[in-house]
ZAMARGU-4260 file (C-alpha; in steps of 0.2 Angstrom, whole numbers, plus 5000, padded with zeros to 4 digits):
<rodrens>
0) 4627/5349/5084 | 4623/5334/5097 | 4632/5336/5113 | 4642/5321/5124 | 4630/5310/5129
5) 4623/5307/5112 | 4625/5287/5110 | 4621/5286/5091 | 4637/5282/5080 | 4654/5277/5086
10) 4653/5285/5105 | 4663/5301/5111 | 4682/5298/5111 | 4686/5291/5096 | 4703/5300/5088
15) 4695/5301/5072 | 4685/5294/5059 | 4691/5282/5047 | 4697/5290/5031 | 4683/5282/5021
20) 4669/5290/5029 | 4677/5308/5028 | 4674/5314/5008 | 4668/5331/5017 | 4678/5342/5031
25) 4678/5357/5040 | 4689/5369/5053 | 4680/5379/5065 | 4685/5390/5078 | 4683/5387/5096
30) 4667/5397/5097 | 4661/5386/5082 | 4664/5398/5068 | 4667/5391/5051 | 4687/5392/5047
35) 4689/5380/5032 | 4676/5375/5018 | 4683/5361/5009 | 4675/5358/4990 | 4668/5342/4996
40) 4656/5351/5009 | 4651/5363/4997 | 4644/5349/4985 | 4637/5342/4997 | 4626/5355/5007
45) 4629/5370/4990 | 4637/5383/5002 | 4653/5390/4993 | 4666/5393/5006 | 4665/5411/5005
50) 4645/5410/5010 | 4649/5400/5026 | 4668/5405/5032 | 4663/5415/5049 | 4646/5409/5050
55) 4642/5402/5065 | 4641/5380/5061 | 4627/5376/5072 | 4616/5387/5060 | 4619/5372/5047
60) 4609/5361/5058 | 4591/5362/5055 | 4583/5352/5071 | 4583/5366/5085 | 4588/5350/5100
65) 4604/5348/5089 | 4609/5364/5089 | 4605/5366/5106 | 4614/5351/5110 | 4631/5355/5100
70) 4632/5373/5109 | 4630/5363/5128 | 4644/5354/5122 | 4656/5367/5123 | 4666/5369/5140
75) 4670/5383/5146 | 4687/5386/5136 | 4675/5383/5119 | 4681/5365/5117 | 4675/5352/5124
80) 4676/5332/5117 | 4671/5326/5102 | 4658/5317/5098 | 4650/5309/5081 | 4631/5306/5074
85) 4621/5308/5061 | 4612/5325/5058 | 4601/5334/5048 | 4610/5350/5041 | 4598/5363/5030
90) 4604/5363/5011 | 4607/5379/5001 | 4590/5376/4992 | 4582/5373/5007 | 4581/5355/5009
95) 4587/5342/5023 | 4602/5332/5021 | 4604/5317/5033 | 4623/5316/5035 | 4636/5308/5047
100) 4645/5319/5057 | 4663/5316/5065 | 4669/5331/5080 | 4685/5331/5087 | 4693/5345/5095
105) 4708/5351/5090 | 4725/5364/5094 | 4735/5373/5081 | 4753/5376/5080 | 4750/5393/5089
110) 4740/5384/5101 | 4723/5391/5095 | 4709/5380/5100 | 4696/5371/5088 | 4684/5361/5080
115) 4688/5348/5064 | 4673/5340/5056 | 4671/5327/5044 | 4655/5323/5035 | 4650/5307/5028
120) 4636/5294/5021 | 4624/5294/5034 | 4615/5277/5028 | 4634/5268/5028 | 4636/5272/5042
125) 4616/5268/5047 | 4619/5251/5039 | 4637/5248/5047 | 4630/5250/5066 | 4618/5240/5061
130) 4629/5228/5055 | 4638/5227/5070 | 4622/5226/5083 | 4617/5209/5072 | 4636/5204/5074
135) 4633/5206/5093 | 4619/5197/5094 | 4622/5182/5080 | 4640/5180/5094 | 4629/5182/5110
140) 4613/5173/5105 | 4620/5159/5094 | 4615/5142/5099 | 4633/5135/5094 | 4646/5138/5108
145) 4658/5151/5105 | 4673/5155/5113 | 4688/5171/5110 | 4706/5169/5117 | 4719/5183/5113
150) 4736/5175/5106 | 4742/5170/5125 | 4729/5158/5123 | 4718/5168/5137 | 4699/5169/5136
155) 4691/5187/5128 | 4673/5182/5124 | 4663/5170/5127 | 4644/5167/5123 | 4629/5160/5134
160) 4631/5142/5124 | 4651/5142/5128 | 4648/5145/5145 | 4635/5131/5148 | 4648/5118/5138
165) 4664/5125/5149 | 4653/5122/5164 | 4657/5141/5171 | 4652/5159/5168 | 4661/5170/5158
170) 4669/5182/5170 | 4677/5166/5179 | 4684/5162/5164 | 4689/5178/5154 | 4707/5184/5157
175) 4712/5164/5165 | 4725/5153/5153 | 4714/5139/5144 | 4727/5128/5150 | 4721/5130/5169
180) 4709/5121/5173 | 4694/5131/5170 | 4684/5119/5158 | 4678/5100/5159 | 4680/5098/5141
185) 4701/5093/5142 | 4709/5107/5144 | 4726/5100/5140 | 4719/5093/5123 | 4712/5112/5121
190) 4728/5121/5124 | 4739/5111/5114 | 4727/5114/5099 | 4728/5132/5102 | 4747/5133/5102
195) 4748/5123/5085 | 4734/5134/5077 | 4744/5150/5081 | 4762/5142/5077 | 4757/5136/5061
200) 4742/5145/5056 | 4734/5127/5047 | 4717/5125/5056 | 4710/5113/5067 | 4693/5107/5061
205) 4684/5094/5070 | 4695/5085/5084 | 4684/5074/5094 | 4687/5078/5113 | 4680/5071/5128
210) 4669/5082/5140 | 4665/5077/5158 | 4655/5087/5167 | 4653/5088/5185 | 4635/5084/5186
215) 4620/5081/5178 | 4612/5064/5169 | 4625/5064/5157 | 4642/5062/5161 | 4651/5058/5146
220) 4650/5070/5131 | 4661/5070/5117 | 4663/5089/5107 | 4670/5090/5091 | 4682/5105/5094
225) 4685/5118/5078 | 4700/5130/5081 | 4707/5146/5070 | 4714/5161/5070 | 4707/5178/5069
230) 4718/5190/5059 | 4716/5208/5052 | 4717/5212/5033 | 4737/5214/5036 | 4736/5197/5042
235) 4741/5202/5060 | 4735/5190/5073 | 4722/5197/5083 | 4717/5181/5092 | 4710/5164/5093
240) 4692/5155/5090 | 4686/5140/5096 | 4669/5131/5090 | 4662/5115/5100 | 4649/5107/5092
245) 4638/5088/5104 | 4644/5074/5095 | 4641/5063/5109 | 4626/5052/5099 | 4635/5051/5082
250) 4651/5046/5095 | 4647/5034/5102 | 4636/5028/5089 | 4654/5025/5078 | 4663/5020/5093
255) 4649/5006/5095 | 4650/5002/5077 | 4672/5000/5077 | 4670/4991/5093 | 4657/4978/5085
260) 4668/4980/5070 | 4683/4977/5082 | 4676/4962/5088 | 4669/4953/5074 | 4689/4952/5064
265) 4697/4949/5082 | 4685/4937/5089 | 4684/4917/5084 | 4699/4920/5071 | 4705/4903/5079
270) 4696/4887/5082 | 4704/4887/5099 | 4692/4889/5115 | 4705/4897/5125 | 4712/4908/5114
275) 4694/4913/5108 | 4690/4917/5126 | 4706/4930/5128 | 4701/4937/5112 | 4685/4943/5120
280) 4693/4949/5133 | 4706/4960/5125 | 4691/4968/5114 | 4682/4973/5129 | 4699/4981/5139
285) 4698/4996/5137 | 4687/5001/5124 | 4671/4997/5136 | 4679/4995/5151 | 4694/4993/5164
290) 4694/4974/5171 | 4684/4962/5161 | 4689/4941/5163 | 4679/4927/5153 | 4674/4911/5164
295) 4668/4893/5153 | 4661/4879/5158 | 4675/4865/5161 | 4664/4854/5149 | 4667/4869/5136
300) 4686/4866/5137 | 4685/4849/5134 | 4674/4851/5120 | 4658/4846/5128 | 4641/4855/5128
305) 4637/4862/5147 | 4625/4854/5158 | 4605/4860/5150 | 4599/4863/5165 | 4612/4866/5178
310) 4614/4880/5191 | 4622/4889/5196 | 4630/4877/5208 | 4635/4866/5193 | 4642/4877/5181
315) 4661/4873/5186 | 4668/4889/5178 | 4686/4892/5174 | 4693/4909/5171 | 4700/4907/5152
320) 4704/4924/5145 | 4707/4941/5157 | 4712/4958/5155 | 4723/4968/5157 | 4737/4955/5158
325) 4752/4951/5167 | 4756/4964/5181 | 4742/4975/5175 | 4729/4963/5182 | 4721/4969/5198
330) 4730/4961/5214 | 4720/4952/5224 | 4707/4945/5209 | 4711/4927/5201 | 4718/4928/5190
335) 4717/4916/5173 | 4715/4896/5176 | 4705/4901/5193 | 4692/4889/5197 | 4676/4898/5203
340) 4670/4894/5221 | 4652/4881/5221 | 4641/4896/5219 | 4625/4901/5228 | 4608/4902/5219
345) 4607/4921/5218 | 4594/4928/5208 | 4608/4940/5199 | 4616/4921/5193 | 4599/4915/5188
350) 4597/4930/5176 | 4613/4926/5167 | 4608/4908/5166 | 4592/4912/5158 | 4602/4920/5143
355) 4600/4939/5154 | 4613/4952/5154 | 4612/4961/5170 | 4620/4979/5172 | 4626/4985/5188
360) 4628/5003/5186 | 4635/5009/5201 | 4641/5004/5218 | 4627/5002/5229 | 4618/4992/5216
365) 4633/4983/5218 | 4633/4981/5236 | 4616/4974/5237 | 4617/4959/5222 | 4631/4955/5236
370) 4621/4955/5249 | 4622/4938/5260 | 4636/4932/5250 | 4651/4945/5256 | 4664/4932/5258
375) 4663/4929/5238 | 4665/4948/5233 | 4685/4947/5234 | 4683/4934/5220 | 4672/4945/5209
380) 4673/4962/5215 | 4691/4972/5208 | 4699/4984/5217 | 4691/5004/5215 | 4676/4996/5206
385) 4663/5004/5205 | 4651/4998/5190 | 4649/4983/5180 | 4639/4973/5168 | 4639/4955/5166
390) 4634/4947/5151 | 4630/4925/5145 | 4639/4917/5133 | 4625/4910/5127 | 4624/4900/5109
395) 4610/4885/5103 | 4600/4887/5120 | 4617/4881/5130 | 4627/4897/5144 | 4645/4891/5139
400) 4653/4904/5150 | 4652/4924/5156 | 4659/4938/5153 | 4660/4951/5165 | 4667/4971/5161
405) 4673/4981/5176 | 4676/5000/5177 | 4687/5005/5189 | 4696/5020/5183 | 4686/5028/5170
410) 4673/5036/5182 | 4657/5035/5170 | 4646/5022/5176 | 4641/5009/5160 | 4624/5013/5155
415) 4610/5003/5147 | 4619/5005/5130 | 4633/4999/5136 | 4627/4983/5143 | 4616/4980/5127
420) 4633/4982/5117 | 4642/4969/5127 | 4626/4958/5123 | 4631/4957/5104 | 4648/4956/5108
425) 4648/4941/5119 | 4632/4934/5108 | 4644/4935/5092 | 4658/4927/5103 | 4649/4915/5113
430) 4646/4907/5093 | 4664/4909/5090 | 4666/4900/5108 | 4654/4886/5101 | 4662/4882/5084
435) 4678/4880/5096 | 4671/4869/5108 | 4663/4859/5091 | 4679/4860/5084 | 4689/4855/5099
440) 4678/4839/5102 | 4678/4832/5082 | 4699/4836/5086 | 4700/4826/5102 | 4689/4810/5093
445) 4701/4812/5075 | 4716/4814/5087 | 4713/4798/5097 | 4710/4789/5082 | 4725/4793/5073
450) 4735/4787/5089 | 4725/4773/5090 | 4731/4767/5072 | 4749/4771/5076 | 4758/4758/5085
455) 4769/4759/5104 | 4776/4775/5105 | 4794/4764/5111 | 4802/4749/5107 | 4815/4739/5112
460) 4824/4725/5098 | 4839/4719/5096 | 4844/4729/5079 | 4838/4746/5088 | 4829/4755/5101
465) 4817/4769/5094 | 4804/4782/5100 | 4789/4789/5090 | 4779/4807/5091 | 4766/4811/5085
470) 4760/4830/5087 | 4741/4835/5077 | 4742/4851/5066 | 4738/4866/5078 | 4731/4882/5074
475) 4714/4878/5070 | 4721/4866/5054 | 4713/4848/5052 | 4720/4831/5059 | 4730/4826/5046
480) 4736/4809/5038 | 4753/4808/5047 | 4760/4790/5052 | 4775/4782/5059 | 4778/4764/5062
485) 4791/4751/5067 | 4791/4734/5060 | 4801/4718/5066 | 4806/4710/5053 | 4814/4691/5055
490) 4832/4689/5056 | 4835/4703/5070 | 4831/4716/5057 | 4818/4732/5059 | 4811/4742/5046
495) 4807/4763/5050 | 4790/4769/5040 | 4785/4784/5040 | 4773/4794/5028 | 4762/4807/5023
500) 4745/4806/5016 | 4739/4822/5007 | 4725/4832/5015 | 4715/4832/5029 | 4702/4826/5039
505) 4694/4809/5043 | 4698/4804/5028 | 4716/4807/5029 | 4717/4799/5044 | 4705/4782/5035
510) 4717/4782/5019 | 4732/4784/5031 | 4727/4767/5044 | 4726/4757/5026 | 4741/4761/5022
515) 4748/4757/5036 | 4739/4741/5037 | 4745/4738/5019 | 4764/4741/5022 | 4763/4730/5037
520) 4757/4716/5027 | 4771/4722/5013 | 4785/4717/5025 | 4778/4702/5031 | 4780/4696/5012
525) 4802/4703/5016 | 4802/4713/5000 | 4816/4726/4995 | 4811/4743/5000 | 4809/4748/4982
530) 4797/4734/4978 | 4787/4736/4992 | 4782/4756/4987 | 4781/4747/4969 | 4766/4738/4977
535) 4762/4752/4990 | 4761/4764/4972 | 4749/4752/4965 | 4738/4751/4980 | 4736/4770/4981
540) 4730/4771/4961 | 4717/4757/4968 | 4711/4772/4982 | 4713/4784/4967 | 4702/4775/4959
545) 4691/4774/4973 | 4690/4790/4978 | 4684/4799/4962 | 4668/4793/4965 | 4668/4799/4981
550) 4677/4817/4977 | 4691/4813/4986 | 4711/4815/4980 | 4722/4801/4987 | 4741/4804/4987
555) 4755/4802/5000 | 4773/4802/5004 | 4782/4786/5012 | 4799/4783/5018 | 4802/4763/5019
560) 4822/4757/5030 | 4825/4743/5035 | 4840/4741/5046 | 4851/4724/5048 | 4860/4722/5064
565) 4872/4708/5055 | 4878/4715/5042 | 4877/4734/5050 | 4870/4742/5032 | 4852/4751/5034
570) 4844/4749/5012 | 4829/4764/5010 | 4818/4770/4998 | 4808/4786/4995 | 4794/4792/4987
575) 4793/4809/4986 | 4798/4810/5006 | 4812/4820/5013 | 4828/4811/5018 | 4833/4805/5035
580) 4845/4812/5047 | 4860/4801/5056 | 4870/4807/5070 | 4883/4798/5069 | 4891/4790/5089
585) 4905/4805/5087 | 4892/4817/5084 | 4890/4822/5068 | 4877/4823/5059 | 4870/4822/5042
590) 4855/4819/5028 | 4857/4803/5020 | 4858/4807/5000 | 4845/4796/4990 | 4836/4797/4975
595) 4818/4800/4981 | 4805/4792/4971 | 4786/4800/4965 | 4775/4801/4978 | 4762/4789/4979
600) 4748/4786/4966 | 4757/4794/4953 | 4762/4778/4943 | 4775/4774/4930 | 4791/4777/4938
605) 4803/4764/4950 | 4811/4768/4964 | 4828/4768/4967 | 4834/4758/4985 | 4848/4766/4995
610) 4860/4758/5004 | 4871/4763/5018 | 4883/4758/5032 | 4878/4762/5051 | 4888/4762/5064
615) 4881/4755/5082 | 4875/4769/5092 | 4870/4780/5080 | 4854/4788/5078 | 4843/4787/5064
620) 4830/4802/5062 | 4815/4799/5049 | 4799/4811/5048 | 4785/4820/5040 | 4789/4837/5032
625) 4776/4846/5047 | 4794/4846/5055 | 4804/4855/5043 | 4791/4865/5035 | 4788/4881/5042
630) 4778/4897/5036 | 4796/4904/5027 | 4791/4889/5014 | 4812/4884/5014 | 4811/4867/5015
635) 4830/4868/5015 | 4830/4879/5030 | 4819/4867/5039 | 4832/4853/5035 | 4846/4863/5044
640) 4836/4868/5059 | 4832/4850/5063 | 4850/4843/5058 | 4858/4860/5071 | 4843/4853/5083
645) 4847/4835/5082 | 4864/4839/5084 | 4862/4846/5101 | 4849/4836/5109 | 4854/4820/5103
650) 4869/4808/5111 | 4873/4789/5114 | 4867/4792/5132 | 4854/4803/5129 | 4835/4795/5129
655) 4826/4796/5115 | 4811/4801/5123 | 4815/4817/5130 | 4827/4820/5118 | 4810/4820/5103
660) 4801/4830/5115 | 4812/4843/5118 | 4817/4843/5098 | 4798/4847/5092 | 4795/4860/5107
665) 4812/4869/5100 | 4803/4867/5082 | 4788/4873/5086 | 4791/4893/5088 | 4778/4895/5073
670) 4761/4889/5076 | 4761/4871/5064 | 4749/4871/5051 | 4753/4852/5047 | 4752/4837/5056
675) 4772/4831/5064 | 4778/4814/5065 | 4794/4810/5072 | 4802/4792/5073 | 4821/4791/5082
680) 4830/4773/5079 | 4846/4773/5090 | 4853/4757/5082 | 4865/4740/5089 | 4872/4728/5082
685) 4874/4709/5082 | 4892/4706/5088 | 4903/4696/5075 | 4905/4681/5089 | 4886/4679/5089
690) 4885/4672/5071 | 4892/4658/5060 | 4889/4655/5042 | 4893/4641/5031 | 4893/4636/5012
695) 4890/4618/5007 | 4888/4612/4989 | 4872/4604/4982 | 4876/4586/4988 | 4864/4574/5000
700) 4881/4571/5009 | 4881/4589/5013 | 4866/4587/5027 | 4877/4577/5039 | 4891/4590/5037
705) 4878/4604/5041 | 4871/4593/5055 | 4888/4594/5063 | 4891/4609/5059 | 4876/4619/5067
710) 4881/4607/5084 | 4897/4612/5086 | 4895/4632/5085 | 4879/4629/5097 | 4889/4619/5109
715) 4904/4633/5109 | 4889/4647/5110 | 4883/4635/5125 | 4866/4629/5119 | 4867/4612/5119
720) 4846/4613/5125 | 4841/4617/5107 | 4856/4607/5100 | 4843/4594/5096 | 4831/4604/5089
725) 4840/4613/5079 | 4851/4599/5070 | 4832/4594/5065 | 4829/4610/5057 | 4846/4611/5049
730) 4843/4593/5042 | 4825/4596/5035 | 4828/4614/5029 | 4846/4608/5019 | 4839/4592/5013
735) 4824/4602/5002 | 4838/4612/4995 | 4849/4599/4988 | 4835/4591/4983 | 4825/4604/4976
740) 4835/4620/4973 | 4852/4615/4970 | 4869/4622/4976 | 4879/4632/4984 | 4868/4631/4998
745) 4872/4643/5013 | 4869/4642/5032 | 4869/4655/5044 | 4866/4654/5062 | 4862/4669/5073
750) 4862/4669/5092 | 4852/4684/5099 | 4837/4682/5111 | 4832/4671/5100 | 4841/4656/5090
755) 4838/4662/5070 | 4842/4648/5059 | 4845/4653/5038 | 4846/4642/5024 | 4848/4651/5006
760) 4849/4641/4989 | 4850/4649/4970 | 4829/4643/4969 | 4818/4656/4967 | 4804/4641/4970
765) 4795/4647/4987 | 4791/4632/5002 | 4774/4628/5003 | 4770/4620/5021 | 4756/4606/5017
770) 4749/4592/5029 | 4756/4574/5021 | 4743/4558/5020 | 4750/4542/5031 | 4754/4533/5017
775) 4767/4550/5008 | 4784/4547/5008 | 4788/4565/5012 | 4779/4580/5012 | 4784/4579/5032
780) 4799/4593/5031 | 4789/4609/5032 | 4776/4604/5043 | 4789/4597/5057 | 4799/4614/5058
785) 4782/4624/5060 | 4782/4613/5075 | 4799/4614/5080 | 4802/4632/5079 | 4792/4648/5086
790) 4790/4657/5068 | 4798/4655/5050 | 4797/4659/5033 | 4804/4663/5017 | 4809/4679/5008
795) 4819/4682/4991 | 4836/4689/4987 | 4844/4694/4972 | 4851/4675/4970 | 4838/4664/4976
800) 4828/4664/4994 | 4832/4663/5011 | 4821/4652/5025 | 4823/4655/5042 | 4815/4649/5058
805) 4815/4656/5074 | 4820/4644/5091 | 4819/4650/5110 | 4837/4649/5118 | 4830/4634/5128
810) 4822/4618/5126 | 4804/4615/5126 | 4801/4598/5134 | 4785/4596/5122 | 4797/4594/5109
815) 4800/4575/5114 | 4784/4572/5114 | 4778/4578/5098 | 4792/4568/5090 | 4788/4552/5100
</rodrens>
């Protein structure tokens, strides 16, 4: 048998052989004498035990070294240690048998001194050694990185691949806590996985980490980190196995692909320059780097194209979009709205003019492109940077702005890959940057010519003093057909319009300066509210009618008041537009109840005129629905919020002005997707003292009585100037009515800064001024009150008609003349 330093099998010292590999056994005594002879043995080797018992058992063996060996083995007491191989023993009939042989020494109850052997397949075990060599060497020489902790999370084994990803050898690292710092590759991240593993059992396949090692080319890696648990058949937990495989390409690869990804939804969303620019901002922080800040040309924000082929020196840049934000931004840097400095003609700056991203990848590259221009570097230079890449917003040939990435706590510099990924982003941006600027110039030209077709923004009558606003549709939305307007209408009264053509566009805004060209020519004729939308309804079918050759649906809204400071009563009518608010002198407030009409174009319905009292000092509020409407869609919510408004901001001594101004900032928490117009009327009144009516039957003898009449009331209102004037106007405008319209005819006299004269009769027969020949008889009325008076005209009422003229409170010394 071989002696101790035979190094075949499982090595000297094992306490016995597994069970399994023991199908024969036998006792010997201390000198090596055969005690035992199981039945196993003696199928295997055909000795019965009676032929072997007291034999010595080295004879068994049939290579004289073996036996040699076994007997050295011996120590001096006849023991020894035990010891395992495989062996030849001689066979009954002579042959070899190659077996497995397991020694241990062994004591009896009486103390006795001993051998035990067990005998098994000598090619199992062959086969299992070998087994466990290729094990060894698949864990040692595997190209894949391999590391062993035991169930403290501390490292057992580690292979030659391991080592070179942990950056240290294994007998640095064997025995130490993963949770130390003994590895580049985040050993916090490590650990944690580890402890979850083990607690729960549930594998960790795949979890990206981040590896930095402390030197080499490559900085950066990224690992994708495996983790599970090693058990025993019992399920008992031996330890840990980690697995790390370079993902570092297929990484940043994908990281590239989400960030383009990233920027292509987040950038240009909105046809706003500003917010544009901040979009490409926040994609860059902190995906690709630490600092980044976006500077356009001040022709971009005004919606112009960049000088072709300035420098430099002319590029005017402003800092739009930065980030970090707020308190994050790095002190000392401008921040956004900074104006950059006139700026030299640095070779760096004609790179980026010429469309060139330029990549500063670490600090002294960056001290030299500042070279000779040091007092500039506070301005462009963050705090702890270190590298930086620059890229041109550059779209149809034109540099509408920079971009510019700094790292400054992520310690990897940017590398070629990085600048060429900011060179898409800020190429994909610089068009979204471009269709803003576009955008924001067609804006600006629609915008000015809306408020070029609405009228003064304020007026000052007698029946009411009112404020207009107008606000365009934000949000990257269209101008829009929105319009207000205020309309002086003769007798001291004013009419309030506003409306709303559908859609947008120039061709709202075209369809909306018609209609209001058409409503002011409506009111000059002094129709009813309803019959002017009556002809306003009709006029829109003609733009129906219009429009289908060209594509183009014509619709709108309109709200038509008008106000009388007389008789204190405001008559309106609707079609299809929200009500009006009143706040009321004590300061209530309300929506006047009407019965809104169709909108207009749709034809084949009246509408219905409203009349109400209003008291002086109240405020009338009329609109477009852009200031009720909201993205909730509750047009009934919109009502409340600007009747709770209205009601706070608005008061007899408030201005009208500020009061509007501050009611559609308070409304506008949601970004408005439709144009807003606004139109606040505080109204007055005509006092009671200030007019004098009469009622005189169709007689010739009446015009006297009138006459006098009219004289009196203007010498008690202390215009005895105009008395002559007016007596004339009274004569000629009663005398056509008794002689053409019959009675009662009315007269009405109304002292404001102007002198209105009003004569009604039951005709419905309208004046018509014409020149008389020398040789007419009359003819002469209409013509002589034209000259008489500043203004005048006709309009109908429910009985009859109404002429008025207007006189200055003084006289015009011309007068004599032309009657002379």
């Amino acid at each position: 048998m071989s002696g101790p330093g035979d190094t075949e099998g499982t090595g000297a010292g094992e306490q016995g052989p597994p069970p399994e590999l023991c199908p024969a056994t036998a006792a010997l005594d201390r000198m090596g004498a055969v005690l035992l002879w199981s039945t196993e043995a003696e199928a295997l080797l055909g000795y019965s035990a009676k032929e072997v018992c007291g034999t010595p058992a080295v004879e068994l063996l049939t290579a004289g070294g073996d036996r040699e060996a076994a007997l050295a083995a011996r120590d001096r007491t006849g023991t020894g240690r035990g010891w395992a191989g495989v062996r030849a023993l001689r066979h009954r009939d002579g042959r070899e048998v190659r077996v497995a042989l397991h020694v241990r020494p062994l004591t009896d109850r009486e103390g006795r001194a001993g051998w035990s052997v067990s005998a098994g397949d000598a090619r199992r075990i062959e086969r299992e050694a070998a087994d466990r060599a290729m094990m060894r060497a698949l864990f040692e020489q595997n190209p894949a990185p391999v590391a062993l902790m035991d169930g403290e999370s501390r490292y057992r084994l580690l292979n030659a691949a391991a080592e070179r990803v942990l950056g240290h050898p294994a007998n640095r690292l064997v025995g130490r806590h993963v949770g130390t710092d003994t590895s580049h590759v985040d050993p916090e991240t490590t650990d944690r996985v580890l402890r979850q593993v083990r607690e729960t059992g549930e594998s960790v396949l795949g979890r990206p980490v981040r590896g930095s090692p402390p030197s080499g080319p490559d900085r950066d890696r990224w690992w994708s980190l495996s983790t599970f648990r090693l058990t025993d058949p019992a399920g008992r937990l031996l330890g840990m196995c980690q697995t790390y495989a370079d993902i570092t390409d297929g990484y940043r690869a994908e990281r590239r692909m989400e960030l383009l990804t990233k920027a292509g939804e987040g950038i240009g969303a909105t046809l706003d320059v500003a917010r544009t620019a901040q979009e490409l901002a926040d994609v860059v922080v902190p995906d690709l780097g630490d600092v980044a800040w976006v500077a356009l040309s001040e022709a971009v924000l005004e919606g112009d194209e960049p000088p072709k082929t300035a420098g430099p020196g002319q590029w005017n840049l402003r800092r739009t979009g930065v980030a970090p934000q707020g308190e994050a931004w790095p002190a000392g840097l401008p921040a956004a709205g900074a104006v950059s400095p006139t700026l030299p003609n640095h070779p760096l700056l004609q790179r980026i003019g010429q469309g060139e991203t330029v990549l500063l990848p670490d600090l002294d590259s960056v001290i030299a492109a500042a070279e000779g221009h040091l007092e500039l570097a506070h301005l462009f230079v963050p705090e702890h940077g270190h590298s930086a890449v620059a890229a041109p917003l550059f779209a149809r040939g034109l540099v509408l702005g920079t971009v510019v990435v700094w790292r400054t706590r992520t310690t990897v510099p940017f590398r070629q890959e990085d600048a060429d990924l900011l060179t898409e982003i800020a190429s994909r941006a610089a068009l979204g940057v471009d269709n803003a600027r576009r955008y924001t110039r067609e804006h600006r030209a629609a915008v000015a010519l809306q408020q070029r077709l609405l009228p003064a923004a304020t007026t000052d009558t007698p029946a009411a003093e009112t404020a207009g606003f107008y606000v365009p549709a934000g949000d990257g939305a269209e101008i829009g057909g929105d319009w207000y307007d205020v309309i002086a209408l003769p007798s001291f009264r004013v009419a309030l319009v506003v409306g709303d053509v559908t859609g947008h566009g120039l061709p709202a805004t075209a369809t909306m300066g018609r209609l209001r060209t058409a409503v002011d020519t409506l009111a000059d004729l002094e129709l009813g509210p309803d019959e002017l939308l009556a002809h306003l309804d009709d006029l829109v079918q003609q733009f129906q009618e219009e429009g289908t050759h060209q594509g183009d649906t014509v619709g709108a809204s309109c709200l038509y008041a008008v106000y009388d400071p007389v008789t204190r009563q405001c008559t309106l009518a609707s079609a299809g537009h929200p009500p009006p608010v009143v706040i009321r002198p004590d300061g209530t407030v309300r929506s006047v109840e009407i019965s809104p009409g169709p909108l207009l174009g749709v034809g084949g319905m009246p509408f219905e005129a409203t009349t109400f009292d209003l008291e002086p000092g109240s405020t009338v509020a009329v609109y477009t629905k852009g200031v009720i409407y909201r993205d909730d869609h509750d047009l009934d919510a919109g009502l409340r919020r600007l009747t709770d408004r209205l009601a706070r901001l608005t008061g007899t001594d408030c201005e009208l002005d500020g009061a509007g101004h501050e009611l559609l900032q308070s409304l506008g928490d949601a970004p408005a997707r439709d144009d807003m117009a606004l139109l606040l009327a505080r109204t007055r009144a005509i006092a009671p003292e200030s007019t004098a009516s009469w009622e005189f039957p169709a007689d010739v003898s009446v015009v006297a009585a009138a006459r006098e009449a009219a004289a009196g009331q203007l010498a008690a209102w202390g215009l005895d100037e105009v008395s002559f004037t007016t007596e004339l106007v009274v004569s000629e405008l009663v005398t056509n009515a008794v002689r053409y319209a019959g009675g009662p005819i009315g007269l009405r006299l109304i002292r404001g800064d102007v002198l209105v004269c009003e004569v009604n009769d039951p005709s419905n027969t309208q004046p018509r001024l014409r020149r008389a020949q020398w040789s007419d008889e009359g003819g002469r009325g209409l013509f002589l009150i034209a000259q008489l008076t500043t203004r005048w005209g006709s309009r109908y009422t429910r009985s009859g008609k109404t002429i008025w003229t207007e006189q200055p409170l003084t006289a015009d010394p011309g007068v004599f003349d032309l009657l002379s």
